[in-house]
ZAZA-786376 format. One record per residue (C-alpha): residue in one letter; z, x, y; residue number from 1; chain. Coordinates in steps of 0.1 Angstrom, whole numbers, plus 5000, padded with zeros to 4 digits. Layout:
! ZAZA-786376
 res   pz   px   py   n chain
   A    Z    X    Y NUM     A
...
This chain:
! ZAZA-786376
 res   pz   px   py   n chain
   X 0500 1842 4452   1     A
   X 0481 1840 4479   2     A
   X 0493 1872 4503   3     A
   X 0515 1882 4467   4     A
   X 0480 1885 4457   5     A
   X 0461 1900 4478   6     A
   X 0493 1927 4490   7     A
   X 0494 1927 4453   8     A
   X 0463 1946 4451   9     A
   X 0473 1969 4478  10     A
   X 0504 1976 4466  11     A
   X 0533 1951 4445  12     A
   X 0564 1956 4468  13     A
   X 0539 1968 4500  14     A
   X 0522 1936 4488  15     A
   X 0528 1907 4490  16     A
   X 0519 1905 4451  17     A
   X 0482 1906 4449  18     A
   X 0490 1865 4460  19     A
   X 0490 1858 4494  20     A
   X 0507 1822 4495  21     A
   X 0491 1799 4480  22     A
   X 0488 1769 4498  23     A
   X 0469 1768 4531  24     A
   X 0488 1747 4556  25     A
   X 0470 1742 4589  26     A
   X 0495 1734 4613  27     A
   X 0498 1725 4649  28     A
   X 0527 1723 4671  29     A
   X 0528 1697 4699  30     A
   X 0533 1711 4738  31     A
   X 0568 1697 4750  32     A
   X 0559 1690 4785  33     A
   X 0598 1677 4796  34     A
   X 0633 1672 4781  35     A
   X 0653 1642 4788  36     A
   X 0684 1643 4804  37     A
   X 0712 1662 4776  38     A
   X 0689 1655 4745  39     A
   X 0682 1690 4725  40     A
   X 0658 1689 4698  41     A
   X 0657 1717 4668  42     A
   X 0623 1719 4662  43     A
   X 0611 1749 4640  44     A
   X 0602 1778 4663  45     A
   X 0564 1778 4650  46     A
   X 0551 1785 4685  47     A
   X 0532 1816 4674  48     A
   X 0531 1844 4646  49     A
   X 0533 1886 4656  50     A
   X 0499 1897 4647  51     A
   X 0514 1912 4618  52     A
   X 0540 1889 4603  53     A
   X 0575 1902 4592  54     A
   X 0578 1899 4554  55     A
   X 0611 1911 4556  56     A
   X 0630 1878 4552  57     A
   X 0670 1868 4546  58     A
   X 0676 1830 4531  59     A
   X 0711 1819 4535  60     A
   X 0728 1804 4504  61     A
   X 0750 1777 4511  62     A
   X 0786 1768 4494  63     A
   X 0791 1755 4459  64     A
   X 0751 1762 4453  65     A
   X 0753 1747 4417  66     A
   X 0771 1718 4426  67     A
   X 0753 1684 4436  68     A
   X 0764 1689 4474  69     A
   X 0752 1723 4472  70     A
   X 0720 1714 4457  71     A
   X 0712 1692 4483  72     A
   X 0724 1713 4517  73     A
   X 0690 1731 4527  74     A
   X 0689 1767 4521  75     A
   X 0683 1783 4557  76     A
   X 0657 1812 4566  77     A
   X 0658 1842 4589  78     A
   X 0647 1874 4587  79     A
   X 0664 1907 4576  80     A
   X 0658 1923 4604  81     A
   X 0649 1898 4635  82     A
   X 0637 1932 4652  83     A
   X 0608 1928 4630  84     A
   X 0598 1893 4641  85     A
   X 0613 1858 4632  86     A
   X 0612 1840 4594  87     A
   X 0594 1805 4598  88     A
   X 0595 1781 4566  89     A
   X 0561 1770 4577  90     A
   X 0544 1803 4580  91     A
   X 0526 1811 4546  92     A
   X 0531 1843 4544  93     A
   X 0565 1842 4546  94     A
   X 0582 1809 4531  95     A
   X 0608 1809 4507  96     A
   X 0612 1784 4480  97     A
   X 0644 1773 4456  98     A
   X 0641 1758 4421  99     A
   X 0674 1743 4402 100     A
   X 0672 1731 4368 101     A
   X 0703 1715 4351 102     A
   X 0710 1712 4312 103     A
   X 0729 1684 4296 104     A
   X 0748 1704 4267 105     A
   X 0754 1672 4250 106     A
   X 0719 1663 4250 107     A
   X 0700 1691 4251 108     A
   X 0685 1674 4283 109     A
   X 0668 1696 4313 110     A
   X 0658 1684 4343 111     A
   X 0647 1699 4378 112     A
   X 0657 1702 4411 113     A
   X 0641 1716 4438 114     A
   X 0669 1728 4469 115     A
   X 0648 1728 4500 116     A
   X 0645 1757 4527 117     A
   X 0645 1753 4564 118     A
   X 0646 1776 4593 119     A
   X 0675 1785 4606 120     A
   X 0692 1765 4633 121     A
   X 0666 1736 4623 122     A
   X 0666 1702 4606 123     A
   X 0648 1691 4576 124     A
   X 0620 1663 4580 125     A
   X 0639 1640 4557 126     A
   X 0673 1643 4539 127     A
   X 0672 1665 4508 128     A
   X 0679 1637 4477 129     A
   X 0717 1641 4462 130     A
   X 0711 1649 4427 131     A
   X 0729 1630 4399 132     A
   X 0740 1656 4375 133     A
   X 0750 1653 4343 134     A
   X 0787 1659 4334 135     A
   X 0790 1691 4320 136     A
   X 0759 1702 4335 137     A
   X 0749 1740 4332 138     A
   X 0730 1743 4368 139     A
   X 0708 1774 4374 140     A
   X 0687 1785 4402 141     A
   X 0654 1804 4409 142     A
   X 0638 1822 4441 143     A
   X 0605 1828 4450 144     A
   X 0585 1842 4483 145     A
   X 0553 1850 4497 146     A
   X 0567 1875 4518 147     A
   X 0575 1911 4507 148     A
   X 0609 1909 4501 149     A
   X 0637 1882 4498 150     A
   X 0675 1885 4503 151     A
   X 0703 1861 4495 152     A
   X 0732 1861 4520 153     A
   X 0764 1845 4512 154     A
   X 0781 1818 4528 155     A
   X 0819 1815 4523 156     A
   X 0816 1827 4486 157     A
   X 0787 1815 4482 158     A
   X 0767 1840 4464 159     A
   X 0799 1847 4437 160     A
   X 0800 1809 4434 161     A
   X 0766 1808 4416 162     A
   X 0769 1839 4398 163     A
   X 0740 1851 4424 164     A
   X 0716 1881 4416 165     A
   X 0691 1896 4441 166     A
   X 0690 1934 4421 167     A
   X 0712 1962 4413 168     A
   X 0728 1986 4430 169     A
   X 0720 1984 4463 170     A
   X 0681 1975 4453 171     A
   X 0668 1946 4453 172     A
   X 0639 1930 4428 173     A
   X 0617 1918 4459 174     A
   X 0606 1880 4463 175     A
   X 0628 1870 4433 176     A
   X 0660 1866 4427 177     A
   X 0686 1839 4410 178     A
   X 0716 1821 4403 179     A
   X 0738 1816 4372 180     A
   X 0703 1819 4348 181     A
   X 0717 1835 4315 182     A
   X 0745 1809 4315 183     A
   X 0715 1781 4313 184     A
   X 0693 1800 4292 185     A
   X 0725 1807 4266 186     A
   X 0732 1765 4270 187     A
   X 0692 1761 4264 188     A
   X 0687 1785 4237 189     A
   X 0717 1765 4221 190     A
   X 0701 1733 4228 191     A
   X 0670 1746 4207 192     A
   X 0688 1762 4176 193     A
   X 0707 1730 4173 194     A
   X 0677 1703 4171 195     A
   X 0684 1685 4205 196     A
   X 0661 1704 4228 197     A
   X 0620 1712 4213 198     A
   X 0600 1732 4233 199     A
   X 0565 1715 4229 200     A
   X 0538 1731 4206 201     A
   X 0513 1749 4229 202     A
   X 0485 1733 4212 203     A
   X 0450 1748 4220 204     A
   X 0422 1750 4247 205     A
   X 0389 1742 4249 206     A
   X 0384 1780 4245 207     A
   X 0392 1772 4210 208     A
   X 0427 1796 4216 209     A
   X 0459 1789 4217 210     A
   X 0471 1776 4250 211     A
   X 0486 1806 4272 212     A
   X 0525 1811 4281 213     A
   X 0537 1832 4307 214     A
   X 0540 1861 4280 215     A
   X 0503 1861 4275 216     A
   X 0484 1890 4285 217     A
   X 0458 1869 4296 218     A
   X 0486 1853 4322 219     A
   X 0504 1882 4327 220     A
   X 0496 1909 4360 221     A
   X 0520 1938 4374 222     A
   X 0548 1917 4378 223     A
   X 0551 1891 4355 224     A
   X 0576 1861 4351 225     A
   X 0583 1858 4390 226     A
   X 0584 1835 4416 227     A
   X 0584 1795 4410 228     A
   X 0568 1766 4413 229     A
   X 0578 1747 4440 230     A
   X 0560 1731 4467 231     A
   X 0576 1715 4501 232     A
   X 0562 1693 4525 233     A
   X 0551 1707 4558 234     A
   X 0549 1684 4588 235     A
   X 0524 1686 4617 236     A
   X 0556 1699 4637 237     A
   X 0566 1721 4612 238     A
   X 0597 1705 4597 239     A
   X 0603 1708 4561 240     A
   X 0609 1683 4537 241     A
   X 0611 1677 4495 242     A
   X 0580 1671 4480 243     A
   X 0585 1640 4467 244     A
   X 0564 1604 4466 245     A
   X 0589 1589 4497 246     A
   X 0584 1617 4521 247     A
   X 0548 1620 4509 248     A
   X 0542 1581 4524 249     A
   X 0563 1584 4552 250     A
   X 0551 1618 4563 251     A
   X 0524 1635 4549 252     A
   X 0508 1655 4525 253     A
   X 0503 1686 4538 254     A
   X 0524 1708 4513 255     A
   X 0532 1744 4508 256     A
   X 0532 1763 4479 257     A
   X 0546 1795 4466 258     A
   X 0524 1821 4457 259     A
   X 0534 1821 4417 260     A
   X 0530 1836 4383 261     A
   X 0548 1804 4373 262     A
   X 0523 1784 4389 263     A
   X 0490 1802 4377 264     A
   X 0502 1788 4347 265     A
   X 0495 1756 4353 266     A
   X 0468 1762 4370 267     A
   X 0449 1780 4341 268     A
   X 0460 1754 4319 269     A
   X 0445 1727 4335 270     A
   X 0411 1746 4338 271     A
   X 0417 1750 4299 272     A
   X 0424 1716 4292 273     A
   X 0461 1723 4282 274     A
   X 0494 1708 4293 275     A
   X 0524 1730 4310 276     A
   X 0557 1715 4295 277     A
   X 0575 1690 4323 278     A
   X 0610 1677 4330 279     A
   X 0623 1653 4348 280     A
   X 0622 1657 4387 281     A
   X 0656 1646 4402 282     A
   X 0650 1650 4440 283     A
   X 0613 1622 4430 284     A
   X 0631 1595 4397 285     A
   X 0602 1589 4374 286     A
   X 0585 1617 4382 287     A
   X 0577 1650 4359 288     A
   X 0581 1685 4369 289     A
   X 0566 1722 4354 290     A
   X 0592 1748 4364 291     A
   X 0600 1785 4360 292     A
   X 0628 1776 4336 293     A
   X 0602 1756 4310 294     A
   X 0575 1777 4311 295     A
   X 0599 1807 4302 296     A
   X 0614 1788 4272 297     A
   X 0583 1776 4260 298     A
   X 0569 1811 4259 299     A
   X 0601 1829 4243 300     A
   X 0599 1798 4215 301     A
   X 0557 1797 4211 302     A
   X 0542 1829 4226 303     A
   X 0521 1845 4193 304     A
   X 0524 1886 4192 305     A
   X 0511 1903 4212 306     A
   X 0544 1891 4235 307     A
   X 0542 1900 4273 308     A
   X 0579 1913 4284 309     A
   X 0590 1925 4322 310     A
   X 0578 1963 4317 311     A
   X 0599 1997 4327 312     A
   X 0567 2001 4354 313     A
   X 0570 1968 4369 314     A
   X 0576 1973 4404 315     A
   X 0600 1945 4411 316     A
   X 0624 1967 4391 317     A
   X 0619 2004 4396 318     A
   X 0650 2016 4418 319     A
   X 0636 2037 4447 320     A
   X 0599 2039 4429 321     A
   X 0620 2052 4395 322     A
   X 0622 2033 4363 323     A
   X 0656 2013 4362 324     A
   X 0668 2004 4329 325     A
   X 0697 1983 4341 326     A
   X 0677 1965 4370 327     A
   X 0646 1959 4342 328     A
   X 0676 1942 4326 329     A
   X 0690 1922 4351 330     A
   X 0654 1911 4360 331     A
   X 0648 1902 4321 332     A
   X 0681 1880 4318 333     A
   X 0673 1863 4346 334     A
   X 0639 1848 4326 335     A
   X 0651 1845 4292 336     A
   X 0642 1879 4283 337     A
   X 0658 1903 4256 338     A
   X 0674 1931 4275 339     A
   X 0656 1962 4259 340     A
   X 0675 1990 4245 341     A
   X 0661 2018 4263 342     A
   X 0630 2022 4288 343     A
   X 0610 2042 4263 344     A
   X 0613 2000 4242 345     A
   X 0596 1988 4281 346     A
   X 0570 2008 4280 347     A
   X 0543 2002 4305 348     A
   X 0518 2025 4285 349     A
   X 0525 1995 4255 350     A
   X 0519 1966 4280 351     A
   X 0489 1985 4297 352     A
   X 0476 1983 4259 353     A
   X 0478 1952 4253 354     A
   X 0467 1940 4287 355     A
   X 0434 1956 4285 356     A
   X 0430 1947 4249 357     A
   X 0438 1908 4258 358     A
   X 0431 1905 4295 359     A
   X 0396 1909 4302 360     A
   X 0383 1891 4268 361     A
   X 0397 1856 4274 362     A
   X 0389 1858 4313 363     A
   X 0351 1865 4299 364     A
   X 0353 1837 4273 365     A
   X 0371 1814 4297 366     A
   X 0349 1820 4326 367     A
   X 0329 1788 4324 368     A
   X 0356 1768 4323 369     A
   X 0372 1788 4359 370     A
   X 0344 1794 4375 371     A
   X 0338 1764 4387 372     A
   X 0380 1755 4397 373     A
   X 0392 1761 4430 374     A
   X 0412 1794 4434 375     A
   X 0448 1795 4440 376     A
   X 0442 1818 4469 377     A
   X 0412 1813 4492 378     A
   X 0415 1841 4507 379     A
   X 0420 1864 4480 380     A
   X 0389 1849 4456 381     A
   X 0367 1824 4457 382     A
   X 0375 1810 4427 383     A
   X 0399 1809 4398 384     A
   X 0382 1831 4378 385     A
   X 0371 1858 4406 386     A
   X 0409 1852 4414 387     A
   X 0421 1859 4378 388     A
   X 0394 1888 4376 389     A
   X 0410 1904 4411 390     A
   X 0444 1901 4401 391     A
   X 0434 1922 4365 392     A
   X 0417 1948 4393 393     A
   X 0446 1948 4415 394     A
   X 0476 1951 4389 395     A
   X 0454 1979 4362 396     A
   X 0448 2004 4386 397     A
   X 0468 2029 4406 398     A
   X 0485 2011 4430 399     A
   X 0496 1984 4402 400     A
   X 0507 1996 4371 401     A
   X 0482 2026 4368 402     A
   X 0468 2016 4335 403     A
   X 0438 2035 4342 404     A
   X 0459 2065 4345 405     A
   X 0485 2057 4315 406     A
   X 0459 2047 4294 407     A
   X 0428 2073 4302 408     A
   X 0400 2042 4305 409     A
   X 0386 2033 4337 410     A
   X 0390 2000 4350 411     A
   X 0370 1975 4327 412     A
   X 0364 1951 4356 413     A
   X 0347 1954 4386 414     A
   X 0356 1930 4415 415     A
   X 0324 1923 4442 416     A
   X 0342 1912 4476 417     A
   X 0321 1900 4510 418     A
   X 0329 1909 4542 419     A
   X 0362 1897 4547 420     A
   X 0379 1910 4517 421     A
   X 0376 1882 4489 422     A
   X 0362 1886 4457 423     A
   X 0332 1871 4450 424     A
   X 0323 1882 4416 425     A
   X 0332 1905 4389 426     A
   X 0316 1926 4361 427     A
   X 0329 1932 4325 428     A
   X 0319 1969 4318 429     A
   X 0323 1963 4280 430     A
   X 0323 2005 4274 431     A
   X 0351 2008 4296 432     A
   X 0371 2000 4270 433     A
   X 0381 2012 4237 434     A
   X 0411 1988 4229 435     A
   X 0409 1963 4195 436     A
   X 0402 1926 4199 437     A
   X 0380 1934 4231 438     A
   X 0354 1906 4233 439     A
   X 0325 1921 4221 440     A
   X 0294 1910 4247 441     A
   X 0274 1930 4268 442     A
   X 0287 1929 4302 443     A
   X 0282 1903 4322 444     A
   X 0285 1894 4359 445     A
   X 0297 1866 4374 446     A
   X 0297 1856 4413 447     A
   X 0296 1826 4429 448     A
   X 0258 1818 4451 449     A
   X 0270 1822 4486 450     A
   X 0265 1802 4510 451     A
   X 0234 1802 4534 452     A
   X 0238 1830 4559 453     A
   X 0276 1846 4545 454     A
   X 0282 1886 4546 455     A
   X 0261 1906 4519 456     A
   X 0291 1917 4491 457     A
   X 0302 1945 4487 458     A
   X 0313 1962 4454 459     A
   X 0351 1976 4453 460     A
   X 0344 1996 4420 461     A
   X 0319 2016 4406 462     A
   X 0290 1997 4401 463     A
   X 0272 1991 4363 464     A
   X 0238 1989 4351 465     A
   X 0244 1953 4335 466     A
   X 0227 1917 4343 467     A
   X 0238 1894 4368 468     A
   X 0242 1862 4357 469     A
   X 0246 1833 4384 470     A
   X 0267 1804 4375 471     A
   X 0268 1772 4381 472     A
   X 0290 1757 4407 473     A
   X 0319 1731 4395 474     A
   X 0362 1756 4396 475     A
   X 0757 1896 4359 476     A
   X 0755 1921 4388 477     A
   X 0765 1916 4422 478     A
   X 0735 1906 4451 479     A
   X 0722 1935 4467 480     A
   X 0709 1943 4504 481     A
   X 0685 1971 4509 482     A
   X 0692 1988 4542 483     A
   X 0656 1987 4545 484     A
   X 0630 1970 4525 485     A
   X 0620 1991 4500 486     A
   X 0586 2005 4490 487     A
   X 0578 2006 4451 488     A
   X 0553 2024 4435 489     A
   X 0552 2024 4395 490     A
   X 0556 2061 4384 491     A
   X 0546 2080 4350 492     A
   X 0582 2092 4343 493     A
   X 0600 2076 4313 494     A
   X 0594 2043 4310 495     A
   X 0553 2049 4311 496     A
């Protein structure tokens, strides 16, 4: 989220997603001044980042990745292409993360797992937790990055062994990717239809609305349903460790975070006063998780019409900037999804619909309840609703999904940014639209008072006429590899 977002508003597979990573880690590493005698230590090669980082990066799947030992042998990082630059775990803008989830068939039981992810050639912080899994366990696995693009590479089988999928046909979706996912969904699913597992009620907000899902178009951007929610621990020498009470005491809690749909989520619910549905976390006992998994069940059990699915325009699956029906339906699968029949079902003209007619209302009605929370990305808003409202900006117009353009309505927000590129307020042009269930105030603008002596703003859309209001501070196909990293760019062709 954080570079995803902000690349995300230049461009989704350019991007980073409009996120840039979410989590700001400041990090330092110590000056070795002598080695003693034969002792090597692998430290993380943090020393210093290319003025423009590689986001271009490889993570290497170990062996038997669904099985406990699997689970718990750290997932190594390098990049694609070292010609480009190295792939550090505790660089932001380009660390990978790994979510598992395990169901119990018997019980209907899901728990989480979260692998962890090293650099190459390193050492984790602390020993990754052995998972107990349940006999009979259906395991599954999720990938997320705040890099450009992420690519599995197998070890000894590796990639066959968990039923691995990184794209189609030689393309590859970009930062997501996953392992064995319809096989858990289909135990899951089961689970559900017979009694033993109930995906909570979403209950309601303080909005007075229904909590969101990740199928809500008030959730829902360019590229919905991607990424994960886990977070790592980053040490002051950059090792990596599982984000779990022990290594919290023993070293730190300086954590890192992947720039997520997944985790907006919970994010916006918290602002809302809603709950995101939890599991048990086995790498942390007594501890409760929010995962990709869970928030993708809830939302294909809960989620009211209008339903957000993965469009034919969404970048992560256009094949060479062309809609893809089979990659749209290897992406769906992987996130509980119904494959759809034919692009023209996936249309992005639909989803621009309902996203304008959704979208911008509940940010507007919501917007005293986000202003005031921190934003996910610091330097892509200034605060979760300017963050929410530049995300809307980023994924409506042309270099998004070009609902402007599909739909024939300009741009119904207008995103204010200061001098260093982060959104500082935004206006609701309320005759920009011509959608049904549009929230039907005046426009309004919203910006956070700047601090004494920070840049003048300036506006990244055509301005309005309306009054500024000032609030009030408070917050089943094979992995591919792309011989180079491929640039998407939604299209109006079929699938528009």
């Amino acid at each position: 989220m954080n570079q995803r977002y902000r690349r995300k508003a230049a461009s989704s597979l350019e991007r980073r997603k409009r996120f840039s990573p979410l989590m700001l880690v400041g990090l330092s590493v110590p000056v070795v001044l002598a080695l003693i005698a034969s002792a090597v230590f692998i430290l993380p090669r943090l020393g210093s980042h290319a003025a423009v980082d590689n986001g271009d990066c490889t993570l290497i799947v170990p062996s038997e990745p669904l099985s406990a030992q699997g689970l718990a042998t750290p997932y190594q990082l390098v990049a694609t292409d070292p010609a480009n630059g190295p792939c550090n775990e505790s660089n932001k803008a380009q660390a990978a993360f790994v979510q598992g989830a395990v169901i119990d068939p018997a019980t209907g039981q899901i728990s989480i797992y979260n692998p962890l992810v090293i650099d190459q050639g390193t050492q984790p912080a602390a020993a990754p937790v052995v998972p107990q899994l349940p006999a009979n366990g259906i395991v599954a696995l999720w990938f997320g990055s705040n890099g450009n693009t992420l690519t599995l590479q197998d070890t000894n089988g590796s990639l066959r062994q968990g039923r691995c999928v990184n794209g189609v046909d030689g393309s590859i979706f970009g930062q997501f990717s996953y392992c064995n996912a319809p096989a858990f969904f289909r135990a899951a699913n089961q689970a559900i239809r017979a009694g033993k597992l109930v995906p909570p009620a979403l209950g309601k907000g303080q909005d007075g609305l229904p909590c969101p899902t990740t199928r809500d178009f008030s959730i829902v951007d360019q590229d919905q349903s991607d990424n994960v929610t886990t977070t790592y621990i980053i040490t002051a020498s950059g090792q990596v460790a599982q984000n779990n009470q022990a290594n919290t005491a023993s070293l730190g809690r300086q954590v890192q975070k992947n720039g997520s749909d997944e985790r907006l989520l919970t994010l916006v619910d918290s602002a809302l006063g809603c709950n995101p549905w939890m599991a048990p976390d086995l790498a942390d006992p007594g501890q409760m998780l929010p995962s990709l998994p869970l928030n993708e069940l809830q939302a294909a059990a809960q989620q009211a019409a209008p339903i957000a699915l993965v469009p034919a325009g969404d970048p992560m699956v256009l094949n060479n900037t062309q809609p893809d029906l089979k990659k749209l339906n290897a992406y769906r699968r992987g996130v509980d999804q119904s494959p759809a029949q034919s692009l023209a079902v996936a249309s992005t003209t639909t989803y621009c619909q309902h996203l304008l007619a959704v979208g911008p209302a509940r940010m507007q009605l919501d917007m005293q309840l986000t202003q005031g929370r921190a934003s996910p990305d610091p330097a892509a808003a200034n605060s979760l609703f300017t963050f929410l409202a530049q995300r809307f900006d980023a994924s409506y117009g042309a270099n998004g999904l070009n609902c402007a353009g599909l739909l024939n309505v300009p741009d119904p927000i207008t995103v204010t940014t200061d001098a260093d590129g982060v959104a500082v307020s935004a206006t609701f042009n309320a005759g920009n639209t011509n959608a049904p269930n549009q929230n039907s105030n005046q426009a309004t603008v919203v910006a956070s008072t700047p601090a004494a002596g920070a840049p003048t703003p300036t506006t990244t859309a055509a301005p309005t006429t309306s009054p500024t209001v000032v609030p009030t501070t408070g917050a089943t196909s094979s992995p591919t590899v792309p011989a180079a990293s491929p640039t998407i760019t939604p299209t109006t062709g079929n699938g528009n």
